[in-house]
TORKOL-4160 file (C-alpha; in steps of 0.2 Angstrom, whole numbers, padded with zeros to 4 digits, m for minus):
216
<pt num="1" X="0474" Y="0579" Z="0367"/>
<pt num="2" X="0467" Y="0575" Z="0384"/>
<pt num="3" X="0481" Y="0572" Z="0397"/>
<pt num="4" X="0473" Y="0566" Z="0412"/>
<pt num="5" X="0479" Y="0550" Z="0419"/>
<pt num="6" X="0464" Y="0535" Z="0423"/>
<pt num="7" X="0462" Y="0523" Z="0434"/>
<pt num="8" X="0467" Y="0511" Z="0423"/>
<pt num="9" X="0483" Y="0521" Z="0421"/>
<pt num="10" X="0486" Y="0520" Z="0438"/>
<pt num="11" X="0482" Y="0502" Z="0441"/>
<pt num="12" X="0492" Y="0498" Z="0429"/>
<pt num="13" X="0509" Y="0507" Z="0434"/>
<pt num="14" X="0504" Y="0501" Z="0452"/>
<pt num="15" X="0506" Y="0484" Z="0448"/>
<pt num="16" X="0521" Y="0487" Z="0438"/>
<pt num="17" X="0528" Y="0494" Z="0455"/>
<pt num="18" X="0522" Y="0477" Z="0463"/>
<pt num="19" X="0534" Y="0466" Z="0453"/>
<pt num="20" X="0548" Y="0474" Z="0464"/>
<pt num="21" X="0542" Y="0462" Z="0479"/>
<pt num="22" X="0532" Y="0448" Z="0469"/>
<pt num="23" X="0539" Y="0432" Z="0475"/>
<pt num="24" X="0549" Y="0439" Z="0490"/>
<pt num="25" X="0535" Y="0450" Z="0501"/>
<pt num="26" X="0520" Y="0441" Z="0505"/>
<pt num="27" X="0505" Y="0449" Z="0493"/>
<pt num="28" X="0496" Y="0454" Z="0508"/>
<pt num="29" X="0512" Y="0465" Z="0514"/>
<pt num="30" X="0517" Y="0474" Z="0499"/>
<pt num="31" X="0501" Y="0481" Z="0496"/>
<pt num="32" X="0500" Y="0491" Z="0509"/>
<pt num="33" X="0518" Y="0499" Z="0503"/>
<pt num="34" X="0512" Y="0500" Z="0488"/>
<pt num="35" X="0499" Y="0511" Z="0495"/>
<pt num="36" X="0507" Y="0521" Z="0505"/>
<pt num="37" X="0519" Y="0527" Z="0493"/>
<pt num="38" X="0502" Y="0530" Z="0479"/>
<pt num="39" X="0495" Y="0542" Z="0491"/>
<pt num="40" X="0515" Y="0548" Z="0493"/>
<pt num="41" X="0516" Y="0552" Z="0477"/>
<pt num="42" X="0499" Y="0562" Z="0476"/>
<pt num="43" X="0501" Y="0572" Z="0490"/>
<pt num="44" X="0518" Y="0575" Z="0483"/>
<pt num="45" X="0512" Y="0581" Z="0465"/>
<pt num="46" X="0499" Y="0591" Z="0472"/>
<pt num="47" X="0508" Y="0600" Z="0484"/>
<pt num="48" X="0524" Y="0604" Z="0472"/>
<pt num="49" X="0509" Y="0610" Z="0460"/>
<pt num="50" X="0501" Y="0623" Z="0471"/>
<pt num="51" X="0519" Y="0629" Z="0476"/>
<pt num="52" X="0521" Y="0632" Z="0459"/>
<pt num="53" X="0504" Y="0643" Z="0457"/>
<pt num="54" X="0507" Y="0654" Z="0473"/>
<pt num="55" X="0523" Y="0657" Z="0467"/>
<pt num="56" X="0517" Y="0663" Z="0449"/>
<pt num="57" X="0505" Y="0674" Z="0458"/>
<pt num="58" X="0514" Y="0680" Z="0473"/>
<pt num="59" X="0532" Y="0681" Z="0465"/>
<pt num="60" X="0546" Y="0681" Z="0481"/>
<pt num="61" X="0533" Y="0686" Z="0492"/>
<pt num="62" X="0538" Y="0670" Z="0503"/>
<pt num="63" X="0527" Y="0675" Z="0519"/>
<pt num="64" X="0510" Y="0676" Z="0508"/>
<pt num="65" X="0516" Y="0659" Z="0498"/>
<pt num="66" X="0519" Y="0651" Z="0517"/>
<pt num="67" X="0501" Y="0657" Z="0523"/>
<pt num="68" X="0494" Y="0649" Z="0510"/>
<pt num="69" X="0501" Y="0633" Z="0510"/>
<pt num="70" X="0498" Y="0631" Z="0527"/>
<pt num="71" X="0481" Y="0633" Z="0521"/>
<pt num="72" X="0482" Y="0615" Z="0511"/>
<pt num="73" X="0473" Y="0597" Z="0512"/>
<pt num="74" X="0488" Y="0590" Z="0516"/>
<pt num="75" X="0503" Y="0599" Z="0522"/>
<pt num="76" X="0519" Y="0592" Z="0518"/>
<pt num="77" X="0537" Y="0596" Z="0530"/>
<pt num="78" X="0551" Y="0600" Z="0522"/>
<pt num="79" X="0562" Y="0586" Z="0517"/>
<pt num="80" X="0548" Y="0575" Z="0516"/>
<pt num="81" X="0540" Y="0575" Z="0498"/>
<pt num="82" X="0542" Y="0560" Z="0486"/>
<pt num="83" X="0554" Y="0569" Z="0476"/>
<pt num="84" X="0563" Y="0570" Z="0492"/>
<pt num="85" X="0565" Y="0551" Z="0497"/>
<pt num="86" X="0567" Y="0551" Z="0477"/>
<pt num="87" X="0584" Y="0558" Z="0479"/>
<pt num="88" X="0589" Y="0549" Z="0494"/>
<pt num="89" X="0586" Y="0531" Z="0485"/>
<pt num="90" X="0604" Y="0526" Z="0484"/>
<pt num="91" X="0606" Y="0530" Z="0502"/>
<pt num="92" X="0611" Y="0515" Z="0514"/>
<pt num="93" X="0597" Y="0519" Z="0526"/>
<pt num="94" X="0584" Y="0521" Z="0515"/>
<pt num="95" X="0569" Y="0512" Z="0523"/>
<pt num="96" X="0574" Y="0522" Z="0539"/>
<pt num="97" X="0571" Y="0538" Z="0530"/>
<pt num="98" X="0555" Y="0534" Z="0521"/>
<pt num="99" X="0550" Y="0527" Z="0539"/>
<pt num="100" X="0553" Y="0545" Z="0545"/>
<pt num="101" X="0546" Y="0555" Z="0531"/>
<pt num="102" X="0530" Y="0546" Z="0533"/>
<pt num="103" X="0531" Y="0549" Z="0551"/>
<pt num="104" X="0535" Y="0568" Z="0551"/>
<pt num="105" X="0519" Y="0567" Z="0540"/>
<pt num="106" X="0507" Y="0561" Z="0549"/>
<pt num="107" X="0513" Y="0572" Z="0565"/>
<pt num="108" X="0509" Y="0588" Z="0554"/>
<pt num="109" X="0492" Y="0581" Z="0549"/>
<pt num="110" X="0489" Y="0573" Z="0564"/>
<pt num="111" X="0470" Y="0577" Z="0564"/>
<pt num="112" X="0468" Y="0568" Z="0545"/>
<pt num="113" X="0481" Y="0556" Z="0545"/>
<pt num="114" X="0485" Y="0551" Z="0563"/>
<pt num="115" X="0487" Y="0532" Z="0564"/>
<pt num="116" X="0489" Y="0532" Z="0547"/>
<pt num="117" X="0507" Y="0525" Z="0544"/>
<pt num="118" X="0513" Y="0519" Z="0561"/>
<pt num="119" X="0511" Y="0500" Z="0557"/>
<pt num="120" X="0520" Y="0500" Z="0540"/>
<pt num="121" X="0537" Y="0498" Z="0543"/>
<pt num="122" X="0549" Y="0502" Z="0525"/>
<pt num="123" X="0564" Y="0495" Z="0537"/>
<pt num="124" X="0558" Y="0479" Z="0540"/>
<pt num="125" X="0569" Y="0464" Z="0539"/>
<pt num="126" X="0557" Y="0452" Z="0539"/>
<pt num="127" X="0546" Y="0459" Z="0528"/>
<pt num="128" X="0558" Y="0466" Z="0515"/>
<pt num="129" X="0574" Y="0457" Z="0516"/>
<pt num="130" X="0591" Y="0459" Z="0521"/>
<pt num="131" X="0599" Y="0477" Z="0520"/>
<pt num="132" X="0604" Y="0472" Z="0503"/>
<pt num="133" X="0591" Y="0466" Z="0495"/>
<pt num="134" X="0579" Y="0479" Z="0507"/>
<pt num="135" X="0586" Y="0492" Z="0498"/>
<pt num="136" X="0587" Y="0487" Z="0481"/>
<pt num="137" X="0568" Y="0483" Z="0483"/>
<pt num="138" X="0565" Y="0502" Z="0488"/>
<pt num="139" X="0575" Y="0510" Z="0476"/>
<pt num="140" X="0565" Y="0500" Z="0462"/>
<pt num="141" X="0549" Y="0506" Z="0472"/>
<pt num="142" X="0555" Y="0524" Z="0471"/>
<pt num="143" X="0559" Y="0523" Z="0452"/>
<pt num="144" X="0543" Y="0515" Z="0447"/>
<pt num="145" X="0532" Y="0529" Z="0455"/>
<pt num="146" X="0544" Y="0541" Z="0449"/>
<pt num="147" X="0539" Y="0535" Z="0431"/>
<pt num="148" X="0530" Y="0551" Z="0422"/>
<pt num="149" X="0515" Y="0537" Z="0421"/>
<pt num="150" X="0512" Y="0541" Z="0437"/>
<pt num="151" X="0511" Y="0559" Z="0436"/>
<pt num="152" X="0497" Y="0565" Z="0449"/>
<pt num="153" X="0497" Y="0581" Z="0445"/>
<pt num="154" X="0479" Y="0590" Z="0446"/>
<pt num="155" X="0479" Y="0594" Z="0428"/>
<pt num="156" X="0482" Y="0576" Z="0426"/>
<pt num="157" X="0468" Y="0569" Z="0439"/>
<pt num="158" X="0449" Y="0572" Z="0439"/>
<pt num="159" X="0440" Y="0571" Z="0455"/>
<pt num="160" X="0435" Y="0555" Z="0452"/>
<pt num="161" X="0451" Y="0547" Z="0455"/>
<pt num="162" X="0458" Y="0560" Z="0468"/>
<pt num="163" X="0444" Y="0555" Z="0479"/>
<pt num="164" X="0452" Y="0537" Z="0477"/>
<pt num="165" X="0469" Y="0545" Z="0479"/>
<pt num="166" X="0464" Y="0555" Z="0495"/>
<pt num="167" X="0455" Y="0539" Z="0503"/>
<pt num="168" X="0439" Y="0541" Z="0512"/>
<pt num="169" X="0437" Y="0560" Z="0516"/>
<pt num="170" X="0456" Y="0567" Z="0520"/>
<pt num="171" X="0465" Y="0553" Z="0519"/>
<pt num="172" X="0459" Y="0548" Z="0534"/>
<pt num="173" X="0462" Y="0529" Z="0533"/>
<pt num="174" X="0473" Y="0526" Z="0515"/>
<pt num="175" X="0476" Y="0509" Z="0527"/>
<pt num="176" X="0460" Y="0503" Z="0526"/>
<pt num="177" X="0460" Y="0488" Z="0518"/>
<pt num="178" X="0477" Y="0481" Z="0526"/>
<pt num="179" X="0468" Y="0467" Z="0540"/>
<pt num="180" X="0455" Y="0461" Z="0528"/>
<pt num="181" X="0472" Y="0460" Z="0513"/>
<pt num="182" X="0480" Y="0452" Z="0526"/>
<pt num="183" X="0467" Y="0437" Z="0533"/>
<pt num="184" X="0466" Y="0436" Z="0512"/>
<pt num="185" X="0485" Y="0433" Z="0508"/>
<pt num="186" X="0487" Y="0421" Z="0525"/>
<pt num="187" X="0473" Y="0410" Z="0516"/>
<pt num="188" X="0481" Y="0409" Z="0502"/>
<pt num="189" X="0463" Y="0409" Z="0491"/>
<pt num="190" X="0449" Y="0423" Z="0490"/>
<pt num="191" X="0451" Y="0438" Z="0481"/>
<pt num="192" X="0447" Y="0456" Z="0492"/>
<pt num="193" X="0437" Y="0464" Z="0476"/>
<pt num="194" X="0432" Y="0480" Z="0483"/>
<pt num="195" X="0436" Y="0492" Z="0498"/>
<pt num="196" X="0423" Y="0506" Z="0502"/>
<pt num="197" X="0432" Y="0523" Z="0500"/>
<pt num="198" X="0416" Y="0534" Z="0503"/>
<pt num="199" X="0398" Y="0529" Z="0499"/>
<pt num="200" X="0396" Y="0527" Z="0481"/>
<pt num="201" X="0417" Y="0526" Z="0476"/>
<pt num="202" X="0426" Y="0512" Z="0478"/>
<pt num="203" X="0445" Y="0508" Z="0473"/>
<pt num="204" X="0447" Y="0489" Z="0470"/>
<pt num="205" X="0459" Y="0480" Z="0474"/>
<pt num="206" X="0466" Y="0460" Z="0468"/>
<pt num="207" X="0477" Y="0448" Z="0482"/>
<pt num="208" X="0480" Y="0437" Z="0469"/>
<pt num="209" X="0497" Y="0440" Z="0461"/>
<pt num="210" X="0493" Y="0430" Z="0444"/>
<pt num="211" X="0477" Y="0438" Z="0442"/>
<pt num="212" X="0485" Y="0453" Z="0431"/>
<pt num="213" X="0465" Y="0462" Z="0431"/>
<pt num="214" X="0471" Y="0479" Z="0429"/>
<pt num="215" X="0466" Y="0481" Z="0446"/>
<pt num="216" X="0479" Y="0483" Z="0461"/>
């Protein structure tokens, strides 16, 4: 049985993750959210994999597994996983944590990711809602990416798709698409149908909430 997840797969759970701000966050908005907590979620389930692996070969040998690690695409700080915020979901303050996960982040990968996350803001009133509703909002967000349909695990993703995932050489602008999203959405027409990730790959992309393509 092949068990590797598609990109139909992940369109798919992605846009059952955009239901949480349909018809409260502008179109244009929750997309980039919806993003950032994709390419969470895959750096996540990479990392907790290649923990896993130096630890079946190196045992308790902590300094080797750390040297190693240090070693990785993307590094992740303690604290800071998906899994991490995951737990955290019924907290009060939860935007404000995501807001500094992401930030502790991008400071470790500064030379990959720098820029990256500062203009998304998972605190925002006036794009998420009142406290209440803010966090209720982010707690489904957490849960819908949490779903094993969104399992990135490498086993799971071919390189195809971890291109996508990684977004244009390192993760260098997972963003990419947020001002042309946004001139879409204020218009209210046009639909963005694809984003160039690196030449030859693209991830596409729909800014019309009834258009249910497949494609996020």
């Amino acid at each position: 049985m092949n068990d590797q997840i598609t990109q139909q797969q992940v369109n798919q759970a992605a846009w059952a993750a955009c239901d949480t701000f349909r018809g409260a966050v502008d179109p244009a908005q929750y997309k980039d959210y919806i993003l950032v907590m994709l390419f969470l979620k895959y750096i996540s389930d990479l990392w907790n994999d290649h923990v896993a692996n130096y630890r079946a070969q190196y045992g308790n040998d902590d300094v080797r597994i750390r040297r190693r690690l240090e070693r990785e695409r993307f590094i992740l700080p303690e604290g800071c996983s998906f899994y991490d915020l995951y737990e955290q979901r019924n907290e009060a303050n939860i935007g404000e944590l995501i807001n500094m996960a992401l930030e502790k982040i991008e400071d470790t990968n500064r030379a990959k990711l720098e820029g990256v996350f500062r203009n998304i803001d998972f605190n925002s009133e006036s794009n998420l809602g009142r406290v209440k509703d803010r966090n209720r909002r982010l707690k489904n967000m957490l849960e819908d990416f949490a779903k094993p349909a969104l399992d990135l695990s490498p086993s799971r993703v071919n390189e195809d798709l971890a291109l996508c995932l990684r977004c244009r050489q390192e993760g260098r602008r997972i963003l990419y698409a947020r001002s042309r999203l946004a001139a879409v959405g204020q218009a209210g027409r046009a639909r963005v149908r694809q984003h160039h990730l690196r030449p030859g790959l693209r991830f596409r992309f729909s800014a019309d909430p009834r258009r249910r393509s497949g494609r996020l």
